[in-house]
C-alpha positions as CSV (number, residue, x, y, z in Angstrom):
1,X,311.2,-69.2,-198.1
2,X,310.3,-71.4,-201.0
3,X,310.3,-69.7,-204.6
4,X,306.7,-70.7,-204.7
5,X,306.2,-68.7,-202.2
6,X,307.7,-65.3,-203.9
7,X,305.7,-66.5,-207.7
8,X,302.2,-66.4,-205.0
9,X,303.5,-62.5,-203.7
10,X,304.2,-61.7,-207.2
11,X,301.0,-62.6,-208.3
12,X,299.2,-60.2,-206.1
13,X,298.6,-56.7,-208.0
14,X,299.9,-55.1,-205.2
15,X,302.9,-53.2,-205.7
16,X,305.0,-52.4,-202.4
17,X,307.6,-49.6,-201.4
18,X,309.9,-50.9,-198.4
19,X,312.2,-49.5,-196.1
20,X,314.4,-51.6,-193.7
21,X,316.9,-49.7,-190.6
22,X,318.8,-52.3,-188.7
23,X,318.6,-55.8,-188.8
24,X,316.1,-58.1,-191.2
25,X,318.0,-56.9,-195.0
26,X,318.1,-60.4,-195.7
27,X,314.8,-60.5,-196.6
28,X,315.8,-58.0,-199.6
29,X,318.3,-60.8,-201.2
30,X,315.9,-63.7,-200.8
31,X,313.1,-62.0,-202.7
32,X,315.8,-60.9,-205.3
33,X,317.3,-64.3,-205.8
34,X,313.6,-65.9,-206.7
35,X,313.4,-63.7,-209.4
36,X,310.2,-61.5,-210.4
37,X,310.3,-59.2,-207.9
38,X,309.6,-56.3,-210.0
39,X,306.1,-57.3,-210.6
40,X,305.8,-56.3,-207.1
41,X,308.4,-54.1,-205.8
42,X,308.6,-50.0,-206.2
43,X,311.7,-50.2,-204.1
44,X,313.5,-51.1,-200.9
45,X,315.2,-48.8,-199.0
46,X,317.8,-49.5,-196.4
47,X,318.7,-46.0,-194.5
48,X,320.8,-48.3,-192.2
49,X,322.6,-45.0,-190.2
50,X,320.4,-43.0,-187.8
51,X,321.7,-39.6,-190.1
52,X,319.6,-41.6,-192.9
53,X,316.8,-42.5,-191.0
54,X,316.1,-39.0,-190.0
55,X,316.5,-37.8,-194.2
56,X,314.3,-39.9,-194.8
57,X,311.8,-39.4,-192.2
58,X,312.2,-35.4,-192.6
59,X,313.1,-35.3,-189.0
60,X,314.9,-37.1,-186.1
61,X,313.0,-40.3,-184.5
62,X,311.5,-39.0,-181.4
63,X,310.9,-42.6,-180.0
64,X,314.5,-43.7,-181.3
65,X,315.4,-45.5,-184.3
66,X,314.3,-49.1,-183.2
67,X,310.3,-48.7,-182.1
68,X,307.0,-49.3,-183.1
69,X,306.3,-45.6,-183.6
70,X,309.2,-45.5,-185.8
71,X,308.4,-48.5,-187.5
72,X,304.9,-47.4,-188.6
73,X,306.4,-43.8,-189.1
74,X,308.7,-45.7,-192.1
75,X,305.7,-47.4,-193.3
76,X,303.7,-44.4,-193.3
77,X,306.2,-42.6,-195.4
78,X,306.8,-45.3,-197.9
79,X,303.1,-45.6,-198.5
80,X,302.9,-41.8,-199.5
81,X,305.4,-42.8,-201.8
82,X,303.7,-45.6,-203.6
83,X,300.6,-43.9,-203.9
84,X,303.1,-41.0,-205.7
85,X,303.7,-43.9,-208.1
86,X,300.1,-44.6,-208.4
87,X,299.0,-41.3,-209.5
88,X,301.8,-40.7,-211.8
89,X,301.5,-44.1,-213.5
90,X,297.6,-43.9,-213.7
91,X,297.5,-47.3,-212.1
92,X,294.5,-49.3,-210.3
93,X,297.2,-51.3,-208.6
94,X,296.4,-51.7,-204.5
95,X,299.9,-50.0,-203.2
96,X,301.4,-50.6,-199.8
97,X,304.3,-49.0,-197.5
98,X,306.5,-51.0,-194.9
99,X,308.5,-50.1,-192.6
100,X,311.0,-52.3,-190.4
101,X,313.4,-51.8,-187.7
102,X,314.9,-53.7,-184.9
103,X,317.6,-54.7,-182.5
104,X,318.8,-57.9,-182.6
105,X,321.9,-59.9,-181.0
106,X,325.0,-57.7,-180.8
107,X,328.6,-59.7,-181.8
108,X,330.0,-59.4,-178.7
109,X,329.1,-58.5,-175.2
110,X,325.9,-56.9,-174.6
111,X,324.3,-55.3,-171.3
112,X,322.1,-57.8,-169.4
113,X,319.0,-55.8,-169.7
114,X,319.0,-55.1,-173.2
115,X,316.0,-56.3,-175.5
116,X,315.9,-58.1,-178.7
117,X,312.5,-56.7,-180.7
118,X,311.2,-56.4,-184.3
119,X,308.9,-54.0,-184.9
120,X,307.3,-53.9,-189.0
121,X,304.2,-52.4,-189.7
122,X,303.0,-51.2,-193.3
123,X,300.0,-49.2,-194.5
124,X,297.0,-50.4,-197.5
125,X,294.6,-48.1,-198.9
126,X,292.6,-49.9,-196.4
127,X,294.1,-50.2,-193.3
128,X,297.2,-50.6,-191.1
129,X,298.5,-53.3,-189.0
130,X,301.9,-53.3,-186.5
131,X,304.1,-55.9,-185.0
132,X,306.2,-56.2,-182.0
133,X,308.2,-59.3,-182.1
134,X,309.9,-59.9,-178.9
135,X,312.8,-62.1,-178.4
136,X,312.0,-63.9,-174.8
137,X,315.6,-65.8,-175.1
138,X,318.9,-64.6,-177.0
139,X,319.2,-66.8,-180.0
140,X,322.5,-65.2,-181.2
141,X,322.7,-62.7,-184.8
142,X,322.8,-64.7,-187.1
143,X,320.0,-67.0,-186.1
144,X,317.8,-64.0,-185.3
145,X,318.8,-62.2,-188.5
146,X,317.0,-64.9,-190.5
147,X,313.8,-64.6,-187.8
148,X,314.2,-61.0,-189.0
149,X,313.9,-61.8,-192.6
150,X,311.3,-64.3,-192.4
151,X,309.4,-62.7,-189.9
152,X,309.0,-59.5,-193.0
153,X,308.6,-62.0,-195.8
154,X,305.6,-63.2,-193.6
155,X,304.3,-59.9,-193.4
156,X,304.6,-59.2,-197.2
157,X,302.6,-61.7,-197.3
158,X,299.9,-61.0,-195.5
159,X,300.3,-57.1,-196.9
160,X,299.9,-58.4,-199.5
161,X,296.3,-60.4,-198.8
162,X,297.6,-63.8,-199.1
163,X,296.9,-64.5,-195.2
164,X,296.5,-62.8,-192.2
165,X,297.5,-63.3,-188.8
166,X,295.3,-61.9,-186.8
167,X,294.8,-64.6,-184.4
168,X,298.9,-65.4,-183.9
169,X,300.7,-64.7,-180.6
170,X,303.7,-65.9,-181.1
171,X,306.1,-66.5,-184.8
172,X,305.7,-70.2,-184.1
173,X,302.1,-69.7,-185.1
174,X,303.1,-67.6,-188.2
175,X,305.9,-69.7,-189.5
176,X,303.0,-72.6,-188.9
177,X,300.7,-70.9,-191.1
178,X,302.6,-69.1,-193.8
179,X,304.3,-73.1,-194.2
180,X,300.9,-74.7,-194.1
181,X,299.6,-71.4,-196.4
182,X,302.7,-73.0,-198.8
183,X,301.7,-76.7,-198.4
184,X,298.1,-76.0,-199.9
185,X,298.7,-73.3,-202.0
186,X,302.2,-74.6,-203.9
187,X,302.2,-77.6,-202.9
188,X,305.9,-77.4,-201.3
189,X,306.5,-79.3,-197.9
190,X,309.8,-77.7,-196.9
191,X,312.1,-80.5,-194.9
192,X,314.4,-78.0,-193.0
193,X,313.6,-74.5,-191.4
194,X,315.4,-72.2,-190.0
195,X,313.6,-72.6,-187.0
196,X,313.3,-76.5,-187.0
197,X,312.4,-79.5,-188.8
198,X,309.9,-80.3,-190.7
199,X,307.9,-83.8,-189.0
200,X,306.8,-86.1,-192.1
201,X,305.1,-88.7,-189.8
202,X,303.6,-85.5,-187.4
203,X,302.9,-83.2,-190.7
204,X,304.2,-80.5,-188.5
205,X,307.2,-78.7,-187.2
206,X,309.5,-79.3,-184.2
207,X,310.8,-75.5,-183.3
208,X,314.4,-75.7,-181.9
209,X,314.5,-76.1,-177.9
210,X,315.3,-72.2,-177.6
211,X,313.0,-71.0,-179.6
212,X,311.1,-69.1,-177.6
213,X,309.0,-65.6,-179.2
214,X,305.9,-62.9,-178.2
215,X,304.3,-61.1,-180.7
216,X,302.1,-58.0,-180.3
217,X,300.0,-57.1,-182.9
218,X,298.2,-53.6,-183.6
219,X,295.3,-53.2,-186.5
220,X,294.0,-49.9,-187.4
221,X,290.8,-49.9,-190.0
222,X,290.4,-45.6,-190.7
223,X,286.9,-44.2,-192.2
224,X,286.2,-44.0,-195.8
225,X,286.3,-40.0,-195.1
226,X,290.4,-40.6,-193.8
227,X,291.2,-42.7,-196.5
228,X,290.2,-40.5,-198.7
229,X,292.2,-38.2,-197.8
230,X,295.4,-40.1,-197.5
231,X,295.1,-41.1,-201.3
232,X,294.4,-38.2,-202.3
233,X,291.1,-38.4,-203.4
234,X,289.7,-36.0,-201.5
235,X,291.2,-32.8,-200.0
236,X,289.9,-32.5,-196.5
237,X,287.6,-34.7,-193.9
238,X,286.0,-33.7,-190.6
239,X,283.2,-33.1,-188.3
240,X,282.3,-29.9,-189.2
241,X,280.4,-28.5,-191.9
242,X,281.9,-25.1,-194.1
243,X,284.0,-24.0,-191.4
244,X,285.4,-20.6,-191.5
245,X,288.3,-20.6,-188.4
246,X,291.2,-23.1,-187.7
247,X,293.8,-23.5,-185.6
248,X,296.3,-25.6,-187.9
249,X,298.2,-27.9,-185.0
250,X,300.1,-31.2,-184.9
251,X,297.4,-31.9,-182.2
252,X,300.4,-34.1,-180.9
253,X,299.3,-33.4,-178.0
254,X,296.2,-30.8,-178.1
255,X,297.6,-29.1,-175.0
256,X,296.3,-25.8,-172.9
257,X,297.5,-23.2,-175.2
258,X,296.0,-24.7,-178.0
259,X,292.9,-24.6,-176.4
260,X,293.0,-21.0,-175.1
261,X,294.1,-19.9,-178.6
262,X,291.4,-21.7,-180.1
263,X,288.4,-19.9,-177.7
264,X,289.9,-16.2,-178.2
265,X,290.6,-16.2,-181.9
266,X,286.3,-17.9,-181.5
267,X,285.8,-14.4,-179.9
268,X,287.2,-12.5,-182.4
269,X,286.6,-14.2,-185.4
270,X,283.3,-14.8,-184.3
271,X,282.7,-18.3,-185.1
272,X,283.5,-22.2,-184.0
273,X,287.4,-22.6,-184.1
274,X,288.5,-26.4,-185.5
275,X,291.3,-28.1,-185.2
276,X,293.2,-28.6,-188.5
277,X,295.8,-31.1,-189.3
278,X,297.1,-31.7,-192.8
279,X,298.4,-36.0,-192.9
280,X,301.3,-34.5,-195.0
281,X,303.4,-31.7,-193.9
282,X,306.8,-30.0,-195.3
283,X,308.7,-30.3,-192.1
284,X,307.9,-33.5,-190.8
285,X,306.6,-37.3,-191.4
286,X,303.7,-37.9,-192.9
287,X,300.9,-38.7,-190.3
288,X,300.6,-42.9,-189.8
289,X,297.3,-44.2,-189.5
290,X,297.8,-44.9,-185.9
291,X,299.3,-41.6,-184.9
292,X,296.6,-40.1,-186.5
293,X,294.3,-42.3,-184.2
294,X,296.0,-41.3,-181.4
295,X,295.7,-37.8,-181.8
296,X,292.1,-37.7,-183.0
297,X,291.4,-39.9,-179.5
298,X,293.2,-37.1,-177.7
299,X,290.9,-34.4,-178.6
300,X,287.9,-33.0,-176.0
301,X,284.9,-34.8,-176.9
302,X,283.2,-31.9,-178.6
303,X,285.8,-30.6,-180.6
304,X,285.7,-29.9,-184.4
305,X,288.3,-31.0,-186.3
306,X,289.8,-31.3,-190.1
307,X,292.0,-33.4,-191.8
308,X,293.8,-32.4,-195.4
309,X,296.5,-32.4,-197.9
310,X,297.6,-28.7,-197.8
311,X,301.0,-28.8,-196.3
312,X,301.4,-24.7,-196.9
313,X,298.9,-21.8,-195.8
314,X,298.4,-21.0,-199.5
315,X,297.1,-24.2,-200.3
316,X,294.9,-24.5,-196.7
317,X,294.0,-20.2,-197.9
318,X,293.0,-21.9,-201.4
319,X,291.3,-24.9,-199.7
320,X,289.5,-23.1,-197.0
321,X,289.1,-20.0,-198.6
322,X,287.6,-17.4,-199.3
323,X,288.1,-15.7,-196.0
324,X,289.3,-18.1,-194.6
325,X,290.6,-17.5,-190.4
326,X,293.8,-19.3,-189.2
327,X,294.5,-18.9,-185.7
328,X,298.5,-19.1,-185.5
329,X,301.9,-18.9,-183.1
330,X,304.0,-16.3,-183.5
331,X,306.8,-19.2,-184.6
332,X,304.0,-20.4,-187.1
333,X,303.4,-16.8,-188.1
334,X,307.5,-16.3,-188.9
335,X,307.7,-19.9,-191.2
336,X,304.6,-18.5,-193.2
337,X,307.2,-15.6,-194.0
338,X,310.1,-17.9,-194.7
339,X,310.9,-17.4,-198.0
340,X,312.1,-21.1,-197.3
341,X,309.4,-22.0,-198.0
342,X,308.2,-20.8,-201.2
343,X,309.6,-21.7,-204.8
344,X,311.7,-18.8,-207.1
345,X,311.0,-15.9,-204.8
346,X,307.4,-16.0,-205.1
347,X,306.3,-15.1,-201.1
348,X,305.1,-11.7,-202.4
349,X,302.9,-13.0,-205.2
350,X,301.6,-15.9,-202.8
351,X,300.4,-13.7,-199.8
352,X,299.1,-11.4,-201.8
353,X,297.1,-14.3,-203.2
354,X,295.8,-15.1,-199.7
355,X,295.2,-11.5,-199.2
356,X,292.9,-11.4,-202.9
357,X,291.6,-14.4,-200.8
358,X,290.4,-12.3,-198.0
359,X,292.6,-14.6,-195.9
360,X,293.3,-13.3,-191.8
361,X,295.4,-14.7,-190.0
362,X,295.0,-14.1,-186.1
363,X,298.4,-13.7,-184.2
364,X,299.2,-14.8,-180.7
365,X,302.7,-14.2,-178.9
366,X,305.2,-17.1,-178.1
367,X,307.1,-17.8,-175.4
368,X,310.1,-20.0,-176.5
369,X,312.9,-20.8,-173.9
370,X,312.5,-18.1,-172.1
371,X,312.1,-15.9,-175.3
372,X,308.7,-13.9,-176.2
373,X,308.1,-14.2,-179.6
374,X,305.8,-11.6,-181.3
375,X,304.3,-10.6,-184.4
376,X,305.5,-7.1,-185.6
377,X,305.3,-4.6,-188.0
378,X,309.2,-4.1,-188.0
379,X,309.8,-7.9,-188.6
380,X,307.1,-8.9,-190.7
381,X,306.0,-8.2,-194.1
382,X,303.4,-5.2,-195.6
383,X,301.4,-7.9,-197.3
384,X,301.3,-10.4,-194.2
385,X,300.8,-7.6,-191.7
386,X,297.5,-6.4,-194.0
387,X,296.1,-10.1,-193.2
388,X,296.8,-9.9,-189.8
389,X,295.1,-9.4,-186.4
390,X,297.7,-9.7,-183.6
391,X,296.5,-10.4,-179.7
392,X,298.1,-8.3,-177.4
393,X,301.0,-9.9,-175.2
394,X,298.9,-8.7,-172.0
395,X,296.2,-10.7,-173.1
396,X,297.9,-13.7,-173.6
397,X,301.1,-14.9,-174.2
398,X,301.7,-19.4,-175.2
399,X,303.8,-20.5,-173.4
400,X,302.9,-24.5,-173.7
401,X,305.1,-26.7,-176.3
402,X,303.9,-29.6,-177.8
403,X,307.1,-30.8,-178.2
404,X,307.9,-30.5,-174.0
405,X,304.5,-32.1,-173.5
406,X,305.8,-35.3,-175.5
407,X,309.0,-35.8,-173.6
408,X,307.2,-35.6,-170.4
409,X,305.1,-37.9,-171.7
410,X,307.9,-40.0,-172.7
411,X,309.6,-40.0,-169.4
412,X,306.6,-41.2,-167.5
């Protein structure tokens, strides 16, 4: 890239937080070297090991290190992290996350059947987009190491607003229009690419014989009511109004017991049970615009659902309340008594702040490899046990794991 290029991306009011795993790093040098950077960088992260990946996720990978999932999963986490910056700097500044990952040309030997990809996605505070960039022929490390880094630099581009290839199938039509993007904005006609040659009598570019690329591109435009909530400017969104009973679930995927839990604790509560998901959550990645897609897709047609910001019960308690119902697990009931997860010992002052609440919190049994988990007198404590109505085991018993339900899924 051209240092033109890096004074239009630094420009932009956009200010980005990056994280790279595998191959496309650099990408990180080249936007160094130009100079300026920090007018548009809030940092670049590089958890290269898989033992990194996953502290930086909050949790291992499920689809692997080098996937699209994984790749928006980066993004989405880096995004939550720029809009940290935003709020703490009071700043009007668009922010933006990216995430990257791929597997590229080994040095060495590899197995026939193993595929070259790039996957980067980020997230705006308007949307999301993905890519897949598929390597049809080998082209060797070091030559697809600098498709790597090119192929982000594009992207920041376009993350950036400065174009948008929407309509490209394959990097021979990005590397055409991010050059042409540089001929009529800077002015700069670069003579030799890493991909070719520039043609002074064709005003175009000869790609090298081999090079030969797919791209697949995903978009993802949420509702004002969604974005909201992932910048924070509102606490919850959904498609029910006031509602009193929730079953708080990963809804990745709703499965049987979910549902079953959902129409007892209806019964008993009596009211309409919603689905609630927070997009931020202590244990695990932040939600990406396209997960959360995908899961809201998954639901039954007429089911009620809300999205929000409380990662803890006291916050959904505070949130929801007062009198709020949460239909919970047995394993879900046991993390709300962690004292894991509550600061300086305060688990007794903060459940008897759900209880002031009027807070209930309706108990079903679990059945965990081969284990049935239940909620107890013995086990559990005074103040959670006065919030709580506990199903009987002989009425029913969970037995269905979202987490099984994904690796079948997977294995399909």
């Amino acid at each position: 890239m051209h240092e033109k290029f890096f004074e239009k991306i630094n420009a932009t009011p956009h200010k980005v937080a990056a994280v790279i795993t595998g191959g496309g790093t650099e990408a990180i040098g080249q936007l160094l070297r130009a100079g300026g950077a920090g007018a548009t960088m809030l940092y670049f992260h590089t958890p290269y090991h898989p033992f990194f990946t996953t502290h930086y996720l909050g949790q291992p990978p499920e689809d692997g290190c080098c996937s699209i999932e994984t790749a928006q999963d980066l993004a989405s986490r880096a995004y939550q992290d720029a809009l940290m910056w935003k709020r703490a700097e009071k700043s009007a500044d668009p922010v933006v996350g990216i995430g990257a990952t791929s597997s590229l040309g080994k040095i060495g030997e590899e197995r026939p059947d193993r595929e070259h990809n790039v996957y980067i996605a980020f997230h705006t505070e308007t949307h999301a987009v993905s890519y897949r960039l598929f390597f049809k022929k080998w082209l060797g490390r070091l030559y697809e190491e600098k498709v790597n880094a090119y192929f982000f630099l594009a992207l920041l581009a376009e993350s950036c607003d400065l174009v948008n290839y929407h309509d490209c199938e394959f990097m021979e039509e990005i590397i055409t229009k991010i050059t042409k993007f540089l001929w009529k904005k800077a002015g700069v006609k670069p003579v030799d690419l890493p991909f070719g040659i520039y043609d002074e009598q064709r005003n175009d570019i000869c790609f090298h014989e081999n090079f030969d690329t797919e791209i697949t591109r995903g978009v993802f435009h949420p509702n004002d009511g969604i974005l909201k909530v992932f910048s924070g400017a509102s606490r919850s969104y959904g498609n029910i109004n006031e509602p009193k009973l929730f079953l708080p679930t990963s809804m990745n995927p709703l499965h049987e017991g979910h549902m079953k839990m959902a129409a007892m604790a209806s019964q008993i509560a009596k009211a309409d049970c919603c689905y609630e998901l927070s997009v931020l959550n202590v244990d695990k990645p932040a939600v990406s615009y396209f997960d959360l897609d995908a899961r809201l897709n998954s639901l039954p047609t007429d089911a009620k659902y809300m999205l929000s910001d409380a990662t803890t019960f006291v916050e959904k308690a505070e949130l929801y309340g007062p009198n709020a119902h949460f239909a919970v697990g047995a394993d879900t009931a046991a993390r709300i008594c962690s004292t894991k997860y509550y600061p300086r010992g305060s688990m007794k002052k903060r459940l008897q702040m759900m209880k002031r609440l009027g807070t209930k919190f309706i108990c079903f049994a679990r059945e965990i490899n081969g284990t049935v988990l239940e909620v107890t007198a013995q086990d559990y404590p005074v103040d959670f046990m006065d919030m709580a109505i506990v199903v009987p085991t002989d009425d029913f018993v969970s037995s269905a794991s979202s987490t099984q339900e994904r690796t079948k899924r997977r294995k399909k």
